[in-house]
Structures are given as C-alpha cells and as structure tokens.
C-alpha positions as CSV (number, residue, x, y, z in Angstrom):
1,X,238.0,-68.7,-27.5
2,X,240.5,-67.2,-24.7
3,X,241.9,-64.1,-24.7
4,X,245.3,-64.6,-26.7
5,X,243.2,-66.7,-29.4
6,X,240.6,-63.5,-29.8
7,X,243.3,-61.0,-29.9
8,X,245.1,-62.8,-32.3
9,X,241.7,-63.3,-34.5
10,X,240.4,-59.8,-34.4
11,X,243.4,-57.2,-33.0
12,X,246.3,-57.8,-35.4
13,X,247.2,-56.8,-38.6
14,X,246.0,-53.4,-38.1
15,X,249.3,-51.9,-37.5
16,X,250.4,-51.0,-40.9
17,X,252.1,-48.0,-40.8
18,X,255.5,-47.0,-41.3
19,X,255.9,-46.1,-38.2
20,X,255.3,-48.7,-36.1
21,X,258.3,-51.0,-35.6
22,X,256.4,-53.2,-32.8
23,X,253.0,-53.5,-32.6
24,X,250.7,-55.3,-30.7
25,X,252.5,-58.8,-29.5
26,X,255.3,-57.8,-27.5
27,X,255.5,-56.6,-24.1
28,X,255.4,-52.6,-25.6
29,X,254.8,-51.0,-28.7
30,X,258.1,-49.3,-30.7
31,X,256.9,-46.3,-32.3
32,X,259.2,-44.1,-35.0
33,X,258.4,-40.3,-33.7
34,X,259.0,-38.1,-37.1
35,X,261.4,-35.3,-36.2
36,X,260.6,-31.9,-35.0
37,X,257.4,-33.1,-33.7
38,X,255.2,-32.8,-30.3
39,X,253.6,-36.0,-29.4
40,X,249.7,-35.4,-28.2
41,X,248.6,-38.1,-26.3
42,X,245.4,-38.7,-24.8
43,X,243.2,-41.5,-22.7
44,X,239.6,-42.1,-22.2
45,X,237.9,-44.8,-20.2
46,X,233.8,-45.5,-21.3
47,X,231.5,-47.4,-19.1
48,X,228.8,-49.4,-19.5
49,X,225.5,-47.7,-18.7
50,X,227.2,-44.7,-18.0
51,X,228.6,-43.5,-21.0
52,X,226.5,-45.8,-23.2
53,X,223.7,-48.0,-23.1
54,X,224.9,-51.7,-22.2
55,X,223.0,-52.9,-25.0
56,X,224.1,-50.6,-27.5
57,X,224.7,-51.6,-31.3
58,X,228.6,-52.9,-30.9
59,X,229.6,-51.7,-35.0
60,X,228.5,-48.3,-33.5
61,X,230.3,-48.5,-30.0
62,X,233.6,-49.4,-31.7
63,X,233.4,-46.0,-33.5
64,X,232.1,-44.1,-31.0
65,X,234.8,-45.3,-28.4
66,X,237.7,-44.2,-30.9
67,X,235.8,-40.8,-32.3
68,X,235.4,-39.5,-28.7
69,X,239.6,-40.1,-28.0
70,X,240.5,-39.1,-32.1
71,X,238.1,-35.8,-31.2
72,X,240.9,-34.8,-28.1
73,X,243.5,-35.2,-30.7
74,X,241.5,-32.5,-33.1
75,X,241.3,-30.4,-29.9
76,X,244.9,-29.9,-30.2
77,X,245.0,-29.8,-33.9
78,X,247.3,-33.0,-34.1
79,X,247.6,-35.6,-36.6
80,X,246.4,-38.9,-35.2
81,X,248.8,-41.8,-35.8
82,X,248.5,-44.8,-33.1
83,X,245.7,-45.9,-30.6
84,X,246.1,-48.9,-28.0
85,X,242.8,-50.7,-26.5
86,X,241.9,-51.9,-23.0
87,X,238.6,-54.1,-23.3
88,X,237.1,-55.5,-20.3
89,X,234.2,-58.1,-21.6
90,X,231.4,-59.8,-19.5
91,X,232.2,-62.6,-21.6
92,X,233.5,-63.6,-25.1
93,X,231.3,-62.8,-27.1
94,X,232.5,-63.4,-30.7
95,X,229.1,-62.0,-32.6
96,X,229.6,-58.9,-29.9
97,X,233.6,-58.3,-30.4
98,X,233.3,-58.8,-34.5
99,X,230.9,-56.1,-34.8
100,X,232.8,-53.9,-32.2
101,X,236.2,-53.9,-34.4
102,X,234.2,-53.8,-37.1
103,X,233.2,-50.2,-36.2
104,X,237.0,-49.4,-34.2
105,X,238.9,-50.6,-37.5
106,X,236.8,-48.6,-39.9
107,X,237.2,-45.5,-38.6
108,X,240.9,-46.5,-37.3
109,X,241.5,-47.1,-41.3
110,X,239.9,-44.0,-42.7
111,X,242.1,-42.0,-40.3
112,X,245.3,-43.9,-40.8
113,X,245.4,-45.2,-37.4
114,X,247.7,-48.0,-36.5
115,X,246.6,-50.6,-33.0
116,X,249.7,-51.0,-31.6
117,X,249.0,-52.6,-28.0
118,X,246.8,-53.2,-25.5
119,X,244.6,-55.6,-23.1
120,X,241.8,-57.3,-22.3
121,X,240.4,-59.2,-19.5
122,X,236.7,-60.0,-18.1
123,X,234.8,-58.0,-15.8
124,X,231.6,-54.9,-16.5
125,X,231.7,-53.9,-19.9
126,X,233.8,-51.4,-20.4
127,X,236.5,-49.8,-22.8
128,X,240.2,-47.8,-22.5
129,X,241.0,-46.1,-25.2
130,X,244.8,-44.1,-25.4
131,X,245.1,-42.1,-28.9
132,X,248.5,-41.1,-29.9
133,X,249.2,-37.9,-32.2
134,X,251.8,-35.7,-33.7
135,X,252.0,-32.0,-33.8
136,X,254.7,-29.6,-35.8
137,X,256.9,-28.3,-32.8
138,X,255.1,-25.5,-31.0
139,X,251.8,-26.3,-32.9
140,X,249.7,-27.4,-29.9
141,X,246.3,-25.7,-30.0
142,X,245.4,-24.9,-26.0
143,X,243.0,-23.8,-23.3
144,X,244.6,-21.1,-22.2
145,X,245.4,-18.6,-25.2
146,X,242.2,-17.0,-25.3
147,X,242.0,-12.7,-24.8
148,X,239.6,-10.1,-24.7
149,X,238.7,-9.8,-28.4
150,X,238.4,-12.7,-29.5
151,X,235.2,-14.0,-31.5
152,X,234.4,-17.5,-29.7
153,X,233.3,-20.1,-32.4
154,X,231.8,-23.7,-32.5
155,X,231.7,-26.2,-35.7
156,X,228.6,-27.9,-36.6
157,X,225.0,-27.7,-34.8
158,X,224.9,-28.1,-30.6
159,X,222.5,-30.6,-28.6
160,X,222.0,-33.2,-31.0
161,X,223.2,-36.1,-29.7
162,X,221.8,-35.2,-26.2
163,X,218.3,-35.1,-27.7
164,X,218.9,-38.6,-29.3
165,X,220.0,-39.0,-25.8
166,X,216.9,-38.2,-24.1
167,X,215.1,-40.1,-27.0
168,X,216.2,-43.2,-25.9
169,X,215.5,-42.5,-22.2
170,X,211.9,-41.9,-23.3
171,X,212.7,-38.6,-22.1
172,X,211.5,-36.5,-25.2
173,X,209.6,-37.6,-28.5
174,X,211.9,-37.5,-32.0
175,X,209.7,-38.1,-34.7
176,X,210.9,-39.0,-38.4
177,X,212.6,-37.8,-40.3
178,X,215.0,-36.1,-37.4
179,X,215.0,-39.5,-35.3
180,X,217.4,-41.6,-37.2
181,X,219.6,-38.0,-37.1
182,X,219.7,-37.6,-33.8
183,X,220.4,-41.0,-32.8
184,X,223.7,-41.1,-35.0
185,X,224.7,-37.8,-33.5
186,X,225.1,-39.8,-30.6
187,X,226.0,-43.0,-31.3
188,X,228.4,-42.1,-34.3
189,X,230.1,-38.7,-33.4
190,X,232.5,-37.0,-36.3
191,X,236.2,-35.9,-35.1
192,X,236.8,-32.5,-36.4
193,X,240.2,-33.7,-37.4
194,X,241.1,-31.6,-40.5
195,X,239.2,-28.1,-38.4
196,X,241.4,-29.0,-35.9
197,X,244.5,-29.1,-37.8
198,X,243.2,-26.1,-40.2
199,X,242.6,-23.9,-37.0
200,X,246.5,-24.6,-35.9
201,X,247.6,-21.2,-36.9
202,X,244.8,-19.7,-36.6
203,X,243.1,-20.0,-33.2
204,X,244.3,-19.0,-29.8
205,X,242.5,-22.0,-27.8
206,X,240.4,-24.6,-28.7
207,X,238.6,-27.9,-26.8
208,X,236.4,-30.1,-28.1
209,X,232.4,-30.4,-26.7
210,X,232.3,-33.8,-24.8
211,X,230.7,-32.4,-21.7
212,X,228.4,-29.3,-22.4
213,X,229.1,-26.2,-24.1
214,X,228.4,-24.2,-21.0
215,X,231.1,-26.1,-19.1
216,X,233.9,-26.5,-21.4
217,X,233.8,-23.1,-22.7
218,X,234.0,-22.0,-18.8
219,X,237.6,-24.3,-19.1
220,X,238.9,-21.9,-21.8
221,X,237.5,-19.0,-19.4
222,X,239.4,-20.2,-16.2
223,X,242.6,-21.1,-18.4
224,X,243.0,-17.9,-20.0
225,X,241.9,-15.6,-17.1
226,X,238.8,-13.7,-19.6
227,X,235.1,-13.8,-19.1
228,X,232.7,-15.4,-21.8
229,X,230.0,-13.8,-23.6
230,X,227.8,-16.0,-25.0
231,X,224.8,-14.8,-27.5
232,X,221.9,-17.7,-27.2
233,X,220.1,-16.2,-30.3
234,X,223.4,-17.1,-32.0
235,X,224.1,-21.3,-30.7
236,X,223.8,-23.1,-34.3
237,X,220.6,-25.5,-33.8
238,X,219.6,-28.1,-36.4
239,X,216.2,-28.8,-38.0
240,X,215.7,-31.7,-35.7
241,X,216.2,-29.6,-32.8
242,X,214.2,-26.5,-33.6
243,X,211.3,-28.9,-34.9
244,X,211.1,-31.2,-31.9
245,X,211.5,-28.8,-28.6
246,X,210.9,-24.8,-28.3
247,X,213.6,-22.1,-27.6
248,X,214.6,-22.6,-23.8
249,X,214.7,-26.4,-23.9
250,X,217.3,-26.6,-27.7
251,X,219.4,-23.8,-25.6
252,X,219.5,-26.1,-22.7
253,X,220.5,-28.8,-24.3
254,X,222.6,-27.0,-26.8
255,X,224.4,-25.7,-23.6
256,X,224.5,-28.6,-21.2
257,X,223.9,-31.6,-22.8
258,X,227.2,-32.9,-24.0
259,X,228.4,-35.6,-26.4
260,X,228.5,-33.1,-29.4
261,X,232.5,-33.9,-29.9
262,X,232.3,-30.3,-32.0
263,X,235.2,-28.1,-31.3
264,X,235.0,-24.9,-29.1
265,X,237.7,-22.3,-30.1
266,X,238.5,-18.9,-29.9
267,X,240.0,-16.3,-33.1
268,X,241.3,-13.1,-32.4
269,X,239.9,-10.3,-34.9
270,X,243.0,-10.2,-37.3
271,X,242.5,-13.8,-38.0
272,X,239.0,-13.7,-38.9
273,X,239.5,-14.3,-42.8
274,X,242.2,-16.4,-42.5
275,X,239.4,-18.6,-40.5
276,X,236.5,-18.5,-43.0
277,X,239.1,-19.5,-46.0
278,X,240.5,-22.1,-43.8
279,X,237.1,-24.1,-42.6
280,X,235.7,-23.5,-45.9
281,X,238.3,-25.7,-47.2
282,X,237.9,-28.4,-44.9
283,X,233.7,-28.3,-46.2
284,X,233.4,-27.6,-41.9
285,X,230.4,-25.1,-40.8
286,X,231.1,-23.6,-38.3
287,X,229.5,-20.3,-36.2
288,X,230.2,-17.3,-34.4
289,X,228.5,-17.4,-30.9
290,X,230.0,-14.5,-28.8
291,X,233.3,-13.2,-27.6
292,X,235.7,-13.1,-24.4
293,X,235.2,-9.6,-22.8
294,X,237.9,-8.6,-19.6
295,X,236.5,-9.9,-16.3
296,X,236.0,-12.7,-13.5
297,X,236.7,-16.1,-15.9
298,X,233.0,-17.8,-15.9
299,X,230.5,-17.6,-19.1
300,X,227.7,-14.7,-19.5
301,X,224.3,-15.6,-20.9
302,X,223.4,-12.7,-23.5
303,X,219.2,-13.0,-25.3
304,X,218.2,-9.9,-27.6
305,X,221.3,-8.1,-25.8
306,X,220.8,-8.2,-22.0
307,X,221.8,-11.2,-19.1
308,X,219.6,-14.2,-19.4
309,X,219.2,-16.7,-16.7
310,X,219.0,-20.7,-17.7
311,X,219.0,-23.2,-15.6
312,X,222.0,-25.2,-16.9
313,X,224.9,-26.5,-16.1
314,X,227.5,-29.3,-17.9
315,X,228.1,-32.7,-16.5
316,X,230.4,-33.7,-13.9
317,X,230.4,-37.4,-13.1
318,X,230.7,-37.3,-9.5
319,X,227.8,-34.7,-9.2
320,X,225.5,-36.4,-11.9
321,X,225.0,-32.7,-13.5
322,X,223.3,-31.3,-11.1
C-alpha cells in the first residue's frame, strides 16, 4: 500500500464532531472554536528506542502516544477536542499500523477526539502528536501561580511506570502479581482529564509528571518564584512498589523516574475542601506531599522532619539524567 491508500484505509472517518468542518484531506484542517474560549494546544514528538522500545506492542503505543499529549491538555485543565498525527514508518507495515490506530482511536473515541490532519512519510520509527483543547476564557491552569502556603498535591501513586521501566531493561525483578501492573503503568498511561478540569478553580498551578517529580515540581518552583518542601514519608507508593524495592530506591524512582503522566499541582489553604469534594467526584486519589515555603525557587527534601540528601535528579534528554 502507499501512503495516500493507508491513510485513506486507517486515518479517516474519525473526525466526527461537530466541530470540525475539514478534516483530514485537504491541505488544512477547519476547526469551529466555541465562543469565549482559550485554545490549549500542545505537541509532542516520541522516538523509537528512546521514548519506547522499538519493538513495543503497537495497540499499546497508539495509546500511549495520544495519553502522553491528552495528559498536557489535563495540565491545563482543558477539554480535549482535536489531535493531528505525524507517523514516520520504517516501512508499511499493515499488521503494525492496524494495531497502532487500533490503540490511538480507542482512546481518541473515549475522549471525543476528532483526527483532523496530518502526515506520514518513511524514515526511524517515530511519532508527532499535536493535541488541541478548549478552555473557558481565563481558565488556564499554570506554572506559575503557586505561593507560600500552598499544600502541593499529586494524583495517583509515583514511580510505577519507571519500575516497569527498569523491568524491561532487566534492571530490577517484578514478580507477579505487580508485574503485569507496572508494565501497563508504562505502557498505557491514564490522562487525568476530568482532575484536570475539576482543579480549574481550584488550584493555583498544576503540570503533569512526564519527566520526574523532582524536576517538574522544581518548574512550578522557578515559575512562581517559592521554594518546595517536599515530605518523602508522604510520596503516595503502590503495593507493587513497596513490595518489590526498599524505601530509598521507591523514593528515587518516585522522584526521578518519570513517565507517571499524574498531575503535580498546588492549593492554597482556603481551597482545601473545595479540593477533596472536587477529586472525590471525579473517583481520583490524590495526596498531600508538602508545601511551598518563601525562598530560593528549587525543591527541599524533608524525612521524619529534617533535610534529606537523595541522589536524584529528573531527566533531561540532552544530559541522559545524569
């Protein structure tokens, strides 16, 4: 098959909504923007063998190449709407490309996502995602809106998906039951869209967890000009982890190892029951893990109350993490 005859196979008819007066087959998209509304867009690029194995399962790297762009748009609390696609394929692969929109389109359907454009052409394995939102005017949950005060908060459990990482490096053993858990923590990561959109009026910033705790919380830190306190005792760890590596190794990779796609965000005190009423709606845990103190932006490692020093820090693809 060429490239028009597989787009025209497995990429259309997936632009159903309202919305969307062109979608993919012309030489742009016409979207219908909804008045008195932001638009939230956001683009992420994942390669082969560096943010995925080559040989990874393609039903589950369709979803995980949209949930990692929809999980920007829950950063921000917006509504996600449309989503173009840049494949570049080795080769045409129709078993390979049928199982990857098998995974896109299911999650692209269950969020009300429309395809409206994009491209493919052959070269390394690797995939372009741009997610488009919407957002009430003046709704846009930030980085920089954090103060002293404020409780800092994370949804669901940390490290997960970096110990099904390391599981299939041969890095660390996962025995069952927590090995089938930790390898969908990676390999199928969950937007927080309706947190995101619950926390709107509710948080002062938010990010989502792509690349370490420890280094996107310091974002919020350097954004908003306040210093982090973090409580280790306090990091929300799950069975798996706590059963399969001791204390200091499930903080490091609850701090640094990335690829939760949880969101990060900050409450000041006033809010604090609005928050619990609003998350326990949505059926999203979520955990206290320290607060933003006045001082030098950065993020302070408190254990049983006093400074604790961890080697960690989050990864930065052009120094490998180290």
């Amino acid at each position: 098959m060429n490239e028009f005859e597989i787009i025209k196979q497995y990429f259309t008819g997936h632009s159903g909504r309202k919305d969307v007066i062109m979608g993919p087959g012309d030489d742009c998209a016409l979207l219908q923007m909804p008045p008195h509304t932001t638009l939230a867009v956001s683009t992420d690029t994942l390669v082969a063998d560096v943010h995925f194995f080559a040989d990874m399962d393609p039903v589950a790297l369709g979803h995980r190449a949209l949930a990692v762009n929809l999980s920007d748009l829950a950063a921000m609390g917006a509504d996600p709407c449309w989503v173009s696609l840049a494949l570049t394929l080795p080769k045409a692969d129709e078993a390979w490309i049928r199982g990857f929109c098998e995974g896109f389109f299911e999650l692209a359907e269950y969020y009300n996502v429309a395809l409206v454009g994009g491209d493919m052409t052959k070269g390394p394995l690797s995939i372009t995602v741009t997610v488009h939102g919407t957002l009430p005017e003046g709704k846009g949950l930030r980085r920089n809106g954090a103060r002293a005060g404020d409780g800092i908060y994370v949804t669901g459990t940390l490290g997960d998906a970096a110990l099904g990482l390391q599981q299939q490096l041969g890095n660390i053993e996962v025995r069952e039951p927590h090995l089938a858990f930790v390898r969908n923590k990676f390999e199928h990561p969950h937007p927080r869209i309706l947190a995101g959109q619950a926390l709107r009026d509710i948080a002062s910033s938010a990010l989502d967890l792509s690349d370490g705790l420890l280094g996107d919380l310091g974002h919020i830190t350097k954004a908003s000009g306040v210093r982090a306190q973090l409580e280790l005792e306090q990091l929300p760890l799950s069975q798996a982890m706590t059963d399969t590596v001791g204390q200091e190794q499930a903080w490091q990779l609850a701090l640094t190892g990335g690829d939760d796609y949880e969101l990060c965000f900050t409450v000041p005190e006033v809010h604090r029951g609005q928050l619990e009423t609003a998350l326990a709606h949505c059926g999203v845990k979520f955990t206290r893990i320290g607060r933003m103190v006045a001082g030098e932006p950065g993020v302070e490692l408190m254990a049983e109350g006093k400074p604790h020093e961890l080697n960690a820090s989050s990864w930065d693809h052009f120094r490998g993490g180290e």
